[in-house]
VMD Tcl script that builds the backbone (N, CA, C; Angstrom):
set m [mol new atoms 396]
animate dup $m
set s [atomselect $m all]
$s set {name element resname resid chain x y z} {
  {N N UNK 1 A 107.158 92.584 110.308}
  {CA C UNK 1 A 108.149 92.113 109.394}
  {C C UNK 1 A 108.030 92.906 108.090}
  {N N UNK 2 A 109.177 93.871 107.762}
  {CA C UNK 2 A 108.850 93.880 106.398}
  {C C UNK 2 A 109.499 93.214 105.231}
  {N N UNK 3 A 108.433 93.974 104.104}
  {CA C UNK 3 A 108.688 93.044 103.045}
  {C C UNK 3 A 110.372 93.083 102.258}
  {N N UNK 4 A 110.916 93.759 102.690}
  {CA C UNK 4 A 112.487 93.435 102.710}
  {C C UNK 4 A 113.119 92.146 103.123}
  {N N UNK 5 A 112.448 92.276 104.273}
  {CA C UNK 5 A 112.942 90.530 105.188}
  {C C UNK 5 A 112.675 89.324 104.081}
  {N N UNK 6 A 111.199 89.523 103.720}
  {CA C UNK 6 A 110.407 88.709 103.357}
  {C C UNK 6 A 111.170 87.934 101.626}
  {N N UNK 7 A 111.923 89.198 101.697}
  {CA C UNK 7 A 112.325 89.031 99.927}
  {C C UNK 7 A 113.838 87.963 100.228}
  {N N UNK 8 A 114.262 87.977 101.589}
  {CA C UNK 8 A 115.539 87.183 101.472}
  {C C UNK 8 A 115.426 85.886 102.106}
  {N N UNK 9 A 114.345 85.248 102.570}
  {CA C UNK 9 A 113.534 84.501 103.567}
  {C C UNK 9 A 113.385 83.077 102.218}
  {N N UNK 10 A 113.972 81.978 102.546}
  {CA C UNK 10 A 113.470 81.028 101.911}
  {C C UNK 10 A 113.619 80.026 102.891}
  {N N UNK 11 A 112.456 78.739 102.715}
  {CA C UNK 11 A 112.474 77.650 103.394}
  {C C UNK 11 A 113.257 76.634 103.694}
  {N N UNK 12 A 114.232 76.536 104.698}
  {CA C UNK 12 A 114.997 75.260 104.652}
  {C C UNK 12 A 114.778 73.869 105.598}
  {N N UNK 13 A 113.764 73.829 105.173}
  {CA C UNK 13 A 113.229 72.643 105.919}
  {C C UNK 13 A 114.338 71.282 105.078}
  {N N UNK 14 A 114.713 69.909 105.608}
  {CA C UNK 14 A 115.298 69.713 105.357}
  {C C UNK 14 A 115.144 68.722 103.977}
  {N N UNK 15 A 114.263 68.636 103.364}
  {CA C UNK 15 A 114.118 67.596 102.617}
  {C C UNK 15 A 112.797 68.517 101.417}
  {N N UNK 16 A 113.083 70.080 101.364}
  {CA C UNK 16 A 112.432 70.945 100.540}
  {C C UNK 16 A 113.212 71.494 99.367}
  {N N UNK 17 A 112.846 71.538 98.674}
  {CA C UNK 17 A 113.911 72.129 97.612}
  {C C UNK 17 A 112.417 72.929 96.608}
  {N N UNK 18 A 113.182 74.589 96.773}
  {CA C UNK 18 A 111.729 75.312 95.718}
  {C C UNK 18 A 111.161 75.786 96.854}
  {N N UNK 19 A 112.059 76.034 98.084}
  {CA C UNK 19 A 110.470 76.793 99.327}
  {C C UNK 19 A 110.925 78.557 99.026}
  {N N UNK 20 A 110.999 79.069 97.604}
  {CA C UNK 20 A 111.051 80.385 97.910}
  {C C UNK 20 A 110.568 80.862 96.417}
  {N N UNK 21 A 109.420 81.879 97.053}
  {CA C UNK 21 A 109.247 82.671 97.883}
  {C C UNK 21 A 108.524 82.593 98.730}
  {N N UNK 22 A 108.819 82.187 100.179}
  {CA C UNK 22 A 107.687 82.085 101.005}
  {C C UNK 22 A 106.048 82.508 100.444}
  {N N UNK 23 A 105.256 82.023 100.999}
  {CA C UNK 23 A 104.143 82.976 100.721}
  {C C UNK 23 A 103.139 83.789 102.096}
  {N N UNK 24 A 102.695 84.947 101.778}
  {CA C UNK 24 A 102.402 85.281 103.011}
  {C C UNK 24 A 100.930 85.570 102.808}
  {N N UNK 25 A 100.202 84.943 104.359}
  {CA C UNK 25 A 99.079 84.695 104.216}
  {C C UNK 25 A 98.397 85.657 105.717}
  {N N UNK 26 A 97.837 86.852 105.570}
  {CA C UNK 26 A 97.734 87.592 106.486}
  {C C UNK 26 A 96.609 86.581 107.860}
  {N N UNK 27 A 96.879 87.470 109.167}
  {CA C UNK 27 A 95.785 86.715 109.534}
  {C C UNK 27 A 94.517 87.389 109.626}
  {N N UNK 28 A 93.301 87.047 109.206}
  {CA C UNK 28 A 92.094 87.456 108.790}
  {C C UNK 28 A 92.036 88.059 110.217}
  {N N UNK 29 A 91.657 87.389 111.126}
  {CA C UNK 29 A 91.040 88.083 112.663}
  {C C UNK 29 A 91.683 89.199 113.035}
  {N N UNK 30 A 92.761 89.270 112.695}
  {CA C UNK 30 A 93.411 90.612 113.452}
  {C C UNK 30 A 93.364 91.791 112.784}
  {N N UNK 31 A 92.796 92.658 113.924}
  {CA C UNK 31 A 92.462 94.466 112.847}
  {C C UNK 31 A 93.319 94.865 112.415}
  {N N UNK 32 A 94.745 94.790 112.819}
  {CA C UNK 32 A 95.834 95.507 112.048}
  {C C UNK 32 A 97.204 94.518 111.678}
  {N N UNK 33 A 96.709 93.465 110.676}
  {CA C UNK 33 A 97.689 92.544 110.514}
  {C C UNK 33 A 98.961 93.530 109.074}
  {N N UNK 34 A 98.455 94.543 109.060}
  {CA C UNK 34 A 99.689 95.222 108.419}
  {C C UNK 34 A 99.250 96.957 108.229}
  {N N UNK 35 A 100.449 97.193 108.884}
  {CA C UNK 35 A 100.448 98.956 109.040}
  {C C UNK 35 A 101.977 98.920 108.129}
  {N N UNK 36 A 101.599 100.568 107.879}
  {CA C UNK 36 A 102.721 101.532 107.304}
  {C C UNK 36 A 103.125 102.531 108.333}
  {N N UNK 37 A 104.219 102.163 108.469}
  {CA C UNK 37 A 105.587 102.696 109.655}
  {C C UNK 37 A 106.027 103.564 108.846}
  {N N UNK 38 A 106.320 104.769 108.898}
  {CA C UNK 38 A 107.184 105.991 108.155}
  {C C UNK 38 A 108.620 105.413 108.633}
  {N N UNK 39 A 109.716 105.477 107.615}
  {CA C UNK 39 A 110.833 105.238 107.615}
  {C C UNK 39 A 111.806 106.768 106.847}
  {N N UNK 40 A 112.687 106.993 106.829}
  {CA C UNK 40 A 113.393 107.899 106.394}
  {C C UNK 40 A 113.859 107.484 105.161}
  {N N UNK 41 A 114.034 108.494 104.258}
  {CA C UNK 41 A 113.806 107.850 103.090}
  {C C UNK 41 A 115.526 108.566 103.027}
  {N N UNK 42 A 116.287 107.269 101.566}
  {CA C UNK 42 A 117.624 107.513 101.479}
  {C C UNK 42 A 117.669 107.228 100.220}
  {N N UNK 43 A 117.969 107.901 99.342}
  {CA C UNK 43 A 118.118 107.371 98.071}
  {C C UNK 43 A 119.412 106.809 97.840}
  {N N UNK 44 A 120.555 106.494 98.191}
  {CA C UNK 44 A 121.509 105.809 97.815}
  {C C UNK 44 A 121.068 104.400 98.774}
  {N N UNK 45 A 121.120 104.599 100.133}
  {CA C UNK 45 A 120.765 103.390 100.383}
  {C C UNK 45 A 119.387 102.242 99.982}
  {N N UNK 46 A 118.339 102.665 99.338}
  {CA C UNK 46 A 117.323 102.328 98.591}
  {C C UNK 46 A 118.072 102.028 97.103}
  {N N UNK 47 A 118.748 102.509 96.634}
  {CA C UNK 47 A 119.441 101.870 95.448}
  {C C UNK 47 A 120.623 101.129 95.649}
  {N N UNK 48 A 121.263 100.814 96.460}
  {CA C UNK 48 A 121.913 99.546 96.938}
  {C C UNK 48 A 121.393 98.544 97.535}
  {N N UNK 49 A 120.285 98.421 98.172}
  {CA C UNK 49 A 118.906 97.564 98.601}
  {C C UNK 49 A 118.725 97.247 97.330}
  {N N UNK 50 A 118.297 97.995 96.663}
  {CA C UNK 50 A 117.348 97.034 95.694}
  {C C UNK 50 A 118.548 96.212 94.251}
  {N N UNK 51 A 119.583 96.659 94.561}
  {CA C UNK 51 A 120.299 95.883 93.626}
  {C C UNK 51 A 120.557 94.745 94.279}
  {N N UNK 52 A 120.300 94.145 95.392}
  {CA C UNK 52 A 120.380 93.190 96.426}
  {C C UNK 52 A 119.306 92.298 96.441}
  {N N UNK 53 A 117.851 91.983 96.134}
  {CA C UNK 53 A 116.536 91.862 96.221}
  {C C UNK 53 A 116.163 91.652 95.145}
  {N N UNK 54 A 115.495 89.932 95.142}
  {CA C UNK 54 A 114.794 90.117 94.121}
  {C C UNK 54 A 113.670 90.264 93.512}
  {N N UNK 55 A 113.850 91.232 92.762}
  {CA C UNK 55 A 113.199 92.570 92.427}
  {C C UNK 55 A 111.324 91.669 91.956}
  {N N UNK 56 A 111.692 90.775 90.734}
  {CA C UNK 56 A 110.052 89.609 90.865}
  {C C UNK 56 A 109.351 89.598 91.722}
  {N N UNK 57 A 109.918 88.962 92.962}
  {CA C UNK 57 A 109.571 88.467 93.770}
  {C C UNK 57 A 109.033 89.731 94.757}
  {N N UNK 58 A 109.429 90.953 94.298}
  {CA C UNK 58 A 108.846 92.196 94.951}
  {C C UNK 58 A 108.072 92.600 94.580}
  {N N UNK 59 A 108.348 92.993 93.842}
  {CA C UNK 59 A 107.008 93.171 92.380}
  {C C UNK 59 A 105.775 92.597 93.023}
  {N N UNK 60 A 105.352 90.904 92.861}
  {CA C UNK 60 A 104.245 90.425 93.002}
  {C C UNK 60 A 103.956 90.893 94.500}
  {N N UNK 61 A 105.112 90.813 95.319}
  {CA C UNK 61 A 104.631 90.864 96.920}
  {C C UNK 61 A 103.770 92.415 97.302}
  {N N UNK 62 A 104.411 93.317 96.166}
  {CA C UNK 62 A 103.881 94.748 96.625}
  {C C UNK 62 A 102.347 94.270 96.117}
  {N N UNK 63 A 102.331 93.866 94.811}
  {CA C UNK 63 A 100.660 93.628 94.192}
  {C C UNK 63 A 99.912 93.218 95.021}
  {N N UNK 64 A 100.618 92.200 95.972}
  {CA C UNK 64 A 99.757 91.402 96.661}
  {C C UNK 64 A 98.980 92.425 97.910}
  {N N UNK 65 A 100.071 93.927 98.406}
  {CA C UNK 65 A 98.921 94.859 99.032}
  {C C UNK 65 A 99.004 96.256 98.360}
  {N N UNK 66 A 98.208 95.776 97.121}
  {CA C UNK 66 A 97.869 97.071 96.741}
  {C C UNK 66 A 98.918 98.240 96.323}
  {N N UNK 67 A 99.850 98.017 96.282}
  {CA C UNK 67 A 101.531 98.601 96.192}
  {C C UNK 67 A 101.699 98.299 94.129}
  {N N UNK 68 A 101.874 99.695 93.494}
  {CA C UNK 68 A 102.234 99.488 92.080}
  {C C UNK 68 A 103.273 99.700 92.260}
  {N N UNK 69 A 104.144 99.011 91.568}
  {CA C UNK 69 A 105.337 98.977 91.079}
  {C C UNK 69 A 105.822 98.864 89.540}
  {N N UNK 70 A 106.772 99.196 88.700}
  {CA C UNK 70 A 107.052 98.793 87.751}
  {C C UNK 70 A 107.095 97.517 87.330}
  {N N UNK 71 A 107.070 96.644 86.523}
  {CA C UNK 71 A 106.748 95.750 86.348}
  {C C UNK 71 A 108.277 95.178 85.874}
  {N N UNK 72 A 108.985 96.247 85.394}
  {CA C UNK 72 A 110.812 95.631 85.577}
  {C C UNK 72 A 111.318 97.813 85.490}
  {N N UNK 73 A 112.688 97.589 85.972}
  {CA C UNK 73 A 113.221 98.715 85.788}
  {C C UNK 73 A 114.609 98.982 84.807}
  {N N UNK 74 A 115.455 100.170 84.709}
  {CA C UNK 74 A 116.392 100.072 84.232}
  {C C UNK 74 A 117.128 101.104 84.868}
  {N N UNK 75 A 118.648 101.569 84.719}
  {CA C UNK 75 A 119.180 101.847 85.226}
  {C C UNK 75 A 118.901 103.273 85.235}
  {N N UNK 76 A 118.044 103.581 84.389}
  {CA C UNK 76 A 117.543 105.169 84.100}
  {C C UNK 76 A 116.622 105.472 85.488}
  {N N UNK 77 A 115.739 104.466 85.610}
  {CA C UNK 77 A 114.339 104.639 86.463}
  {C C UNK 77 A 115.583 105.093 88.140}
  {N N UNK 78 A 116.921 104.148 88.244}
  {CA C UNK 78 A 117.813 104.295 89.448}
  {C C UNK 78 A 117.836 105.748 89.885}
  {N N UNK 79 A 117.620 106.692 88.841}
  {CA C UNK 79 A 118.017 108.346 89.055}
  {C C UNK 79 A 116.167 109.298 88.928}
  {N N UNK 80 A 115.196 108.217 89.109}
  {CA C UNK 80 A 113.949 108.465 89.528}
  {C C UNK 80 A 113.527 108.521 90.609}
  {N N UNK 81 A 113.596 109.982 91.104}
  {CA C UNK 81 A 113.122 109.662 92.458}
  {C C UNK 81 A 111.740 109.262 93.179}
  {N N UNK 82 A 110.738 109.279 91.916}
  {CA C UNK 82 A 109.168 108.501 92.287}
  {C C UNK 82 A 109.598 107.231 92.628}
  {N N UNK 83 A 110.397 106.890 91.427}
  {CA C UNK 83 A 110.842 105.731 91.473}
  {C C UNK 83 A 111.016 104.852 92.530}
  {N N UNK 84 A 112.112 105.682 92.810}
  {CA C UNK 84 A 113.327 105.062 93.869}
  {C C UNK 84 A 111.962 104.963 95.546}
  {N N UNK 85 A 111.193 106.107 95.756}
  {CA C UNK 85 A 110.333 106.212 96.807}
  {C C UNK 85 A 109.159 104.834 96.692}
  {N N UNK 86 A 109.339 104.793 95.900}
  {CA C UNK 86 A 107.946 103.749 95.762}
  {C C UNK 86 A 108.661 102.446 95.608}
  {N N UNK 87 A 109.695 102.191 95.715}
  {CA C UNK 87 A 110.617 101.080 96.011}
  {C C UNK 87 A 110.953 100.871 97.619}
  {N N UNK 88 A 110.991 102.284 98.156}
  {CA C UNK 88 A 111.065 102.581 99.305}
  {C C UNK 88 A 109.795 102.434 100.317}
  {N N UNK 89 A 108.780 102.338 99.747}
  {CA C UNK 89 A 107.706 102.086 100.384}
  {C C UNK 89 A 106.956 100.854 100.410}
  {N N UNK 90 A 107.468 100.348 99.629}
  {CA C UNK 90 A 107.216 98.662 99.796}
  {C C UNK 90 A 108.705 98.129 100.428}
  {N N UNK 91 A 109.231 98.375 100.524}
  {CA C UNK 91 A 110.512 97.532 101.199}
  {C C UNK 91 A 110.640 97.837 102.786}
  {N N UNK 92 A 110.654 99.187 103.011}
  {CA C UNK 92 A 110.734 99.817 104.158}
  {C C UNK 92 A 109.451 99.933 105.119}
  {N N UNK 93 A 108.097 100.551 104.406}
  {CA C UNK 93 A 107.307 100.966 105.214}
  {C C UNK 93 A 106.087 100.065 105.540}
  {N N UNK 94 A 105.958 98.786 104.706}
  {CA C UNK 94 A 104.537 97.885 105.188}
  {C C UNK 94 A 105.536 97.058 105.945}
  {N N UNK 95 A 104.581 97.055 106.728}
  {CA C UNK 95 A 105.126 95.921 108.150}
  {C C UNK 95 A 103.919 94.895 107.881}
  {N N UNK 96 A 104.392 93.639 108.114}
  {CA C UNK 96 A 103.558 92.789 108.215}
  {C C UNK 96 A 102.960 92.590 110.028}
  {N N UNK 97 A 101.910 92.392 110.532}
  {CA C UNK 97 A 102.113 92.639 112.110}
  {C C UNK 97 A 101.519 91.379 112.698}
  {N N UNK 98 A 100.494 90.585 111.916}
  {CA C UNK 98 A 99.977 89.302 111.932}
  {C C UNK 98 A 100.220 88.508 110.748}
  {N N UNK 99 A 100.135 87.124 111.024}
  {CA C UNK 99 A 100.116 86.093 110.074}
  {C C UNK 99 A 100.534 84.818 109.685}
  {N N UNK 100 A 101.633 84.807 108.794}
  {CA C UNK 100 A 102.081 83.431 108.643}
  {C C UNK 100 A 102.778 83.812 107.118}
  {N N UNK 101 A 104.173 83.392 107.012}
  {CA C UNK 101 A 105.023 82.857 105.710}
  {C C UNK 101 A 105.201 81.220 105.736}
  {N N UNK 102 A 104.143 81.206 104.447}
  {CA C UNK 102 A 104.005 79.199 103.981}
  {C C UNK 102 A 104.818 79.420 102.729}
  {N N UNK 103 A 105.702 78.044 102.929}
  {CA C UNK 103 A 106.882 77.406 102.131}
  {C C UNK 103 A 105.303 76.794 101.136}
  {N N UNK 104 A 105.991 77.543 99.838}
  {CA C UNK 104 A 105.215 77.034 98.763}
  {C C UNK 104 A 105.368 75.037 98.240}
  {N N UNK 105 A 106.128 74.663 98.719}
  {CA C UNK 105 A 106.611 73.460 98.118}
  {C C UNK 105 A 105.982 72.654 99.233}
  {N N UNK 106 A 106.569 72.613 101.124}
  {CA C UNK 106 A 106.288 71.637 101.830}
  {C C UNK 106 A 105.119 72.239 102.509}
  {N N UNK 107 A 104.735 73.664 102.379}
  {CA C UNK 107 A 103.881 74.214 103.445}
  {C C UNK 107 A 103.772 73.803 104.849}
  {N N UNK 108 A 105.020 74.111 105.325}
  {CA C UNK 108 A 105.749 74.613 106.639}
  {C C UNK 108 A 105.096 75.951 107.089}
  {N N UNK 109 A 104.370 76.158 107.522}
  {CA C UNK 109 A 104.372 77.724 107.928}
  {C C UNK 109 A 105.003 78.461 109.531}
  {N N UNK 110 A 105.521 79.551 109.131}
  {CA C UNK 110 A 106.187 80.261 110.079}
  {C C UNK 110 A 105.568 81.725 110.401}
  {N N UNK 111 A 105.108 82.114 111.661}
  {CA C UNK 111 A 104.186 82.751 112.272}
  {C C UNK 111 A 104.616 83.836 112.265}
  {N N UNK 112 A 103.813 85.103 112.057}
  {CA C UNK 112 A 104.396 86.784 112.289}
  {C C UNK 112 A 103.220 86.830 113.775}
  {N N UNK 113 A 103.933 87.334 114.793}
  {CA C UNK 113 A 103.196 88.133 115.914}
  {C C UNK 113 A 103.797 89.382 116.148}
  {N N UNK 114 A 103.190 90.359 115.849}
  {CA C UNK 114 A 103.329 91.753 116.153}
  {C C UNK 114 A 104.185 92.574 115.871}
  {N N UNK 115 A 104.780 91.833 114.393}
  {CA C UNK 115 A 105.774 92.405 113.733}
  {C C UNK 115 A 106.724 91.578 113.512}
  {N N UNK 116 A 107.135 90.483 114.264}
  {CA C UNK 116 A 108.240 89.519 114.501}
  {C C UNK 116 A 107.655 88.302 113.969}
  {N N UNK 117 A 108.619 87.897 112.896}
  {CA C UNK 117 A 108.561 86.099 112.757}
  {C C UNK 117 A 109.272 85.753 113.893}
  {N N UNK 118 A 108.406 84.607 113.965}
  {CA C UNK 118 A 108.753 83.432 115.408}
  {C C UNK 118 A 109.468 82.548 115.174}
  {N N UNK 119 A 111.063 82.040 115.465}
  {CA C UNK 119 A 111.416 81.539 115.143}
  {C C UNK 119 A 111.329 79.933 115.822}
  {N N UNK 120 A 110.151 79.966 116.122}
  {CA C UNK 120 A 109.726 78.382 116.661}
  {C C UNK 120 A 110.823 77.173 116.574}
  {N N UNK 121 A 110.499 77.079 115.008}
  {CA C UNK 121 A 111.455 75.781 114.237}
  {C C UNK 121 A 112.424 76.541 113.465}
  {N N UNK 122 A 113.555 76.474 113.493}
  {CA C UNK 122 A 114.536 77.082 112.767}
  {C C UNK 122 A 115.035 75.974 111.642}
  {N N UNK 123 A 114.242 76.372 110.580}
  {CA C UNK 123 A 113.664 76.361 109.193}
  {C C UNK 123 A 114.151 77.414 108.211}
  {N N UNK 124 A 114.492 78.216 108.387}
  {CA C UNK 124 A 114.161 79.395 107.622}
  {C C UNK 124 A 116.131 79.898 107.484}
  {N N UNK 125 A 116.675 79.891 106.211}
  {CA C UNK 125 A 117.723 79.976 105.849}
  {C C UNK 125 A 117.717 81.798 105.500}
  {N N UNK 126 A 118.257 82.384 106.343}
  {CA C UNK 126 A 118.062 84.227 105.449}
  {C C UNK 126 A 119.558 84.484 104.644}
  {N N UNK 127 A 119.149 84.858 103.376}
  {CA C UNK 127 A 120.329 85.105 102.801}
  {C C UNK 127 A 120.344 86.572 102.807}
  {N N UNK 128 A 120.950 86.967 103.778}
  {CA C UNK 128 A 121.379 88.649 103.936}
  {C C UNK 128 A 122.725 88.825 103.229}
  {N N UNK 129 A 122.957 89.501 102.153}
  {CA C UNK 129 A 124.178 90.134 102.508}
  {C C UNK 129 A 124.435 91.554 101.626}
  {N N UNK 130 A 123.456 92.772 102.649}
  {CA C UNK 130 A 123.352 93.441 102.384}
  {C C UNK 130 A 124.399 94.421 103.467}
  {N N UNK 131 A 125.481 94.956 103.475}
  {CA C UNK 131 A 126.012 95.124 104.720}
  {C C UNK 131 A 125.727 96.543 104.652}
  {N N UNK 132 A 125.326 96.966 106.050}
  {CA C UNK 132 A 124.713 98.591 106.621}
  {C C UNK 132 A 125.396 99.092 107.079}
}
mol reanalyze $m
mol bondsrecalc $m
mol representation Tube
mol addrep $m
C-alpha cells in the first residue's frame, strides 16, 4: 500500500467521527514490512497529486519512515525538481507490505498483507478524486 492510498483513507466505522489519519503500525515480525518500488517519475502528474493530498498528514507519515520533507511548501518549491522528486518518493515509492492502519479515535484496525489492505470489514470510506 502506498502512502498515497494512505493519505485519502479515513475510518468510517459507523458511530466514529475523527478516524483520520489512520495510523500505521508496521508489523514487527515481518522482514520486509516496507520496500521501495521504483516508480517513473512525472513531474506534472506529481504536482497535480499533491495539490490533491493532504500535504500534513504527509509530512508526518514520510517522518514516520525516515522520509524529509519540507515542513510546508509554496508554489515556488512546485517548479523544484528535488522538490517535486522527494514528494515523489514518499507518495509513489514506499509500499507498505505488512501491518495494520488503526482508526485513531475507535481503533478499528485494518490489515496490510503483501501490499494490499484487506478489506475484511468495509469500514474504510476512500476519498479519491484524483482522476488519471
Amino acid at each position: 500500500m502506498r502512502l498515497l492510498t494512505h493519505n485519502f483513507l479515513k475510518c468510517n466505522e459507523e458511530n466514529c467521527t475523527g478516524g483520520y489519519p489512520l495510523q500505521i503500525k508496521l508489523d514487527d515480525t515481518s522482514s520486509e514490512n516496507v520496500k521501495i518500488l521504483e516508480q517513473d517519475f512525472n513531474k506534472e502528474f506529481v504536482k497535480n497529486v499533491l495539490s490533491k493530498v493532504d500535504y500534513d498528514v504527509l509530512y508526518n507519515t514520510a517522518k514516520q519512515f525516515g522520509i524529509s520533507l519540507l515542513f510546508s511548501y509554496t508554489s515556488q518549491h512546485l517548479e523544484d525538481e528535488g522538490f517535486l522528486n522527494s514528494i515523489h518518493h514518499a507518495l509513489f515509492k514506499i509500499h507498505i507490505m505488512e501491518g495494520s492502519l488503526i482508526c485513531p479515535q475507535c481503533h478499528v484496525s485494518f490489515p496490510i498483507k503483501d501490499g494490499t489492505l484487506i478489506y475484511i470489514y468495509i469500514y474504510i470510506y476512500i476519498y479519491i478524486y484524483i482522476y488519471f
